[in-house]
PyMOL commands that place a pseudoatom at each C-alpha (Angstrom):
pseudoatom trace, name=CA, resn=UNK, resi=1, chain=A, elem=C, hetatm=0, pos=[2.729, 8.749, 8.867]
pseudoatom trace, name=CA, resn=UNK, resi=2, chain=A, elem=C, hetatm=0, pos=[-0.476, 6.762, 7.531]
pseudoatom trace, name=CA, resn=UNK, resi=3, chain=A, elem=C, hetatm=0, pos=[-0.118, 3.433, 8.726]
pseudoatom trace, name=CA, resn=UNK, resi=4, chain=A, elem=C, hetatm=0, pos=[-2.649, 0.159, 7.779]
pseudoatom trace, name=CA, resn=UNK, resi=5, chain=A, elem=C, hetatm=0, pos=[-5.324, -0.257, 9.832]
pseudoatom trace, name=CA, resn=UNK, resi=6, chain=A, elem=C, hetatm=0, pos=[-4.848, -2.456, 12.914]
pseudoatom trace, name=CA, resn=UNK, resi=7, chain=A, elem=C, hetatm=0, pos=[-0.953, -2.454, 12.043]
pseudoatom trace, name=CA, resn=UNK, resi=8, chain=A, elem=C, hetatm=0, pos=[2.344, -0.758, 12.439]
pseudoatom trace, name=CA, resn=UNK, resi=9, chain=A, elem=C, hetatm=0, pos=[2.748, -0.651, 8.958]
pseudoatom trace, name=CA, resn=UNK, resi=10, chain=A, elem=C, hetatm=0, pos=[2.922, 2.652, 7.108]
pseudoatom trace, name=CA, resn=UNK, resi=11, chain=A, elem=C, hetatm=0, pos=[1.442, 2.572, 3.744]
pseudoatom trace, name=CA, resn=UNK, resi=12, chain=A, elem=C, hetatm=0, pos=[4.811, 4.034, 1.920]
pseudoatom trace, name=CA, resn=UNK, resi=13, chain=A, elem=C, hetatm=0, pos=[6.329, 0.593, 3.001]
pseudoatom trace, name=CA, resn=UNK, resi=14, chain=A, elem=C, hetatm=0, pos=[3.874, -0.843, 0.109]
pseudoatom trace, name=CA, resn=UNK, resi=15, chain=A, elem=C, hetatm=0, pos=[5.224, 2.223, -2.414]
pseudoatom trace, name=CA, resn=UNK, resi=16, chain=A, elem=C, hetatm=0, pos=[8.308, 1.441, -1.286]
pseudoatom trace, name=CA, resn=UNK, resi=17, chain=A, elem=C, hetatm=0, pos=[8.647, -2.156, -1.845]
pseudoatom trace, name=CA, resn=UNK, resi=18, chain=A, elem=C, hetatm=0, pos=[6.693, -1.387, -5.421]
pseudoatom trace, name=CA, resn=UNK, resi=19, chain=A, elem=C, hetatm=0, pos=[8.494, 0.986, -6.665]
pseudoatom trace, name=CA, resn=UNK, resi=20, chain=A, elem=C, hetatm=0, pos=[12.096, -0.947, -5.717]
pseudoatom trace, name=CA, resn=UNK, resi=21, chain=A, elem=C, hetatm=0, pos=[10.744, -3.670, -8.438]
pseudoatom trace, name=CA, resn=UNK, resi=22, chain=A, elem=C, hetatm=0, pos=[9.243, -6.018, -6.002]
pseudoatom trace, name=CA, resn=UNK, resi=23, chain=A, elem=C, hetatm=0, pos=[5.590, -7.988, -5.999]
pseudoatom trace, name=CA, resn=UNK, resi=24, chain=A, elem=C, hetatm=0, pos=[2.278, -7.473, -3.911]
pseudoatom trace, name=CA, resn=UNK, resi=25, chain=A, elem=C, hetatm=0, pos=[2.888, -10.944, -3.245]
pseudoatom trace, name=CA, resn=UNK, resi=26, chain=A, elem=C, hetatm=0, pos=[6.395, -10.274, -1.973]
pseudoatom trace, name=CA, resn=UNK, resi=27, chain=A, elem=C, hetatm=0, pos=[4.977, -6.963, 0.180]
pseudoatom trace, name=CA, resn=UNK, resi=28, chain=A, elem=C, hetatm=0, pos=[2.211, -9.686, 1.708]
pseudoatom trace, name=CA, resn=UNK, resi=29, chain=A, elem=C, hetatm=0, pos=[5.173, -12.060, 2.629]
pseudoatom trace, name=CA, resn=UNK, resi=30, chain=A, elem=C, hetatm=0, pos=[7.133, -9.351, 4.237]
pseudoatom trace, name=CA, resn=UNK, resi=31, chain=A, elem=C, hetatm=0, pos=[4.169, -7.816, 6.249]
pseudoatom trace, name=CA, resn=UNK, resi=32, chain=A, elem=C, hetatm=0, pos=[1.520, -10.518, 6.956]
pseudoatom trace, name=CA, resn=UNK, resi=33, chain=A, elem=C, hetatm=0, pos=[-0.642, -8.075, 9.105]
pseudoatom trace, name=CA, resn=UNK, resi=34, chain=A, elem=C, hetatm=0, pos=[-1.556, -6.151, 6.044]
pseudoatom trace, name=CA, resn=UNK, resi=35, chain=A, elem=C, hetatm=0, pos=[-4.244, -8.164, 4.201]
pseudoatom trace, name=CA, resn=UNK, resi=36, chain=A, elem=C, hetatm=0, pos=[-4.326, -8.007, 0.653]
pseudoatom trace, name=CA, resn=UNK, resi=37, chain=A, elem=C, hetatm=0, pos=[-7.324, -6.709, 0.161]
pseudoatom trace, name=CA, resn=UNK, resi=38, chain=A, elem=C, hetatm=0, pos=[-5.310, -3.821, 2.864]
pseudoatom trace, name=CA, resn=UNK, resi=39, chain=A, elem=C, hetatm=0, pos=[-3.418, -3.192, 0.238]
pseudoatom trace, name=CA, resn=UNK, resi=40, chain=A, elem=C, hetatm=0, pos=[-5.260, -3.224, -3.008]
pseudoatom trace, name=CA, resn=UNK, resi=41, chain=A, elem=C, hetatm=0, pos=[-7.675, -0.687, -1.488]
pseudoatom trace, name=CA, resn=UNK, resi=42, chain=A, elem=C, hetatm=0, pos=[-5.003, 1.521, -0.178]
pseudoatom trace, name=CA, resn=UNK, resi=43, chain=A, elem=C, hetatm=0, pos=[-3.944, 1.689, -3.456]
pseudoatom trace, name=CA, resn=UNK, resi=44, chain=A, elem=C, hetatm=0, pos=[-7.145, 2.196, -5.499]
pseudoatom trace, name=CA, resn=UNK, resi=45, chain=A, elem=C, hetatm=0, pos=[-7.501, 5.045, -2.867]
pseudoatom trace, name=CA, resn=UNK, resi=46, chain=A, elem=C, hetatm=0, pos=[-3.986, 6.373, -3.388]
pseudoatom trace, name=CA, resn=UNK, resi=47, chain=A, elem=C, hetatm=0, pos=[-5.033, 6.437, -7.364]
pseudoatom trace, name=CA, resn=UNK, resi=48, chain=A, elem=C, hetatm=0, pos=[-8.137, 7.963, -6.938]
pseudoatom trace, name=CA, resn=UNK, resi=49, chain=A, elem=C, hetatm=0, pos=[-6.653, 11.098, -4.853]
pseudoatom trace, name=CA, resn=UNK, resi=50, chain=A, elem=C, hetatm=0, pos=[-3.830, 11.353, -7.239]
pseudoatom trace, name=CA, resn=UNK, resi=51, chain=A, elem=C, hetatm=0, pos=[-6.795, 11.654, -10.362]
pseudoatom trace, name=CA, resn=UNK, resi=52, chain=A, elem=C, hetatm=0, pos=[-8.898, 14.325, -8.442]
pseudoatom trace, name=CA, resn=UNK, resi=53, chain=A, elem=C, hetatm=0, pos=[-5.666, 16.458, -7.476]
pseudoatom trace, name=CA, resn=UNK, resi=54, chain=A, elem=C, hetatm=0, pos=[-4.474, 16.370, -11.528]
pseudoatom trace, name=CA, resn=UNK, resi=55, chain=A, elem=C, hetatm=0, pos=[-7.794, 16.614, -13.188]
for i in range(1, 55): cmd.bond("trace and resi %d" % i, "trace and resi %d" % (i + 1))
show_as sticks, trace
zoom trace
């Protein structure tokens, strides 16, 4: 399972927590190893592999 760099944390932890309703902010609080900027790229990256596969 794809995990954050440097961290235990696998990135469906941050769909997870999204898609139950809850904030970046509130992801960040839960799992201070992953950086923000972690985050936000992982999911610009996530987006841009979801665009190529339905285009």
């Amino acid at each position: 399972m794809p995990c954050f760099a440097g961290t235990r944390v696998p990135f469906m932890n941050l769909i997870d927590y999204l898609e139950a309703g809850h904030s970046l902010g509130e992801f960040s609080r839960q799992f201070p190893t992953v950086s923000r900027e972690q985050a936000v790229q992982a999911l610009k990256e996530a987006k841009q592999s979801l665009f190529a596969k339905i285009a």
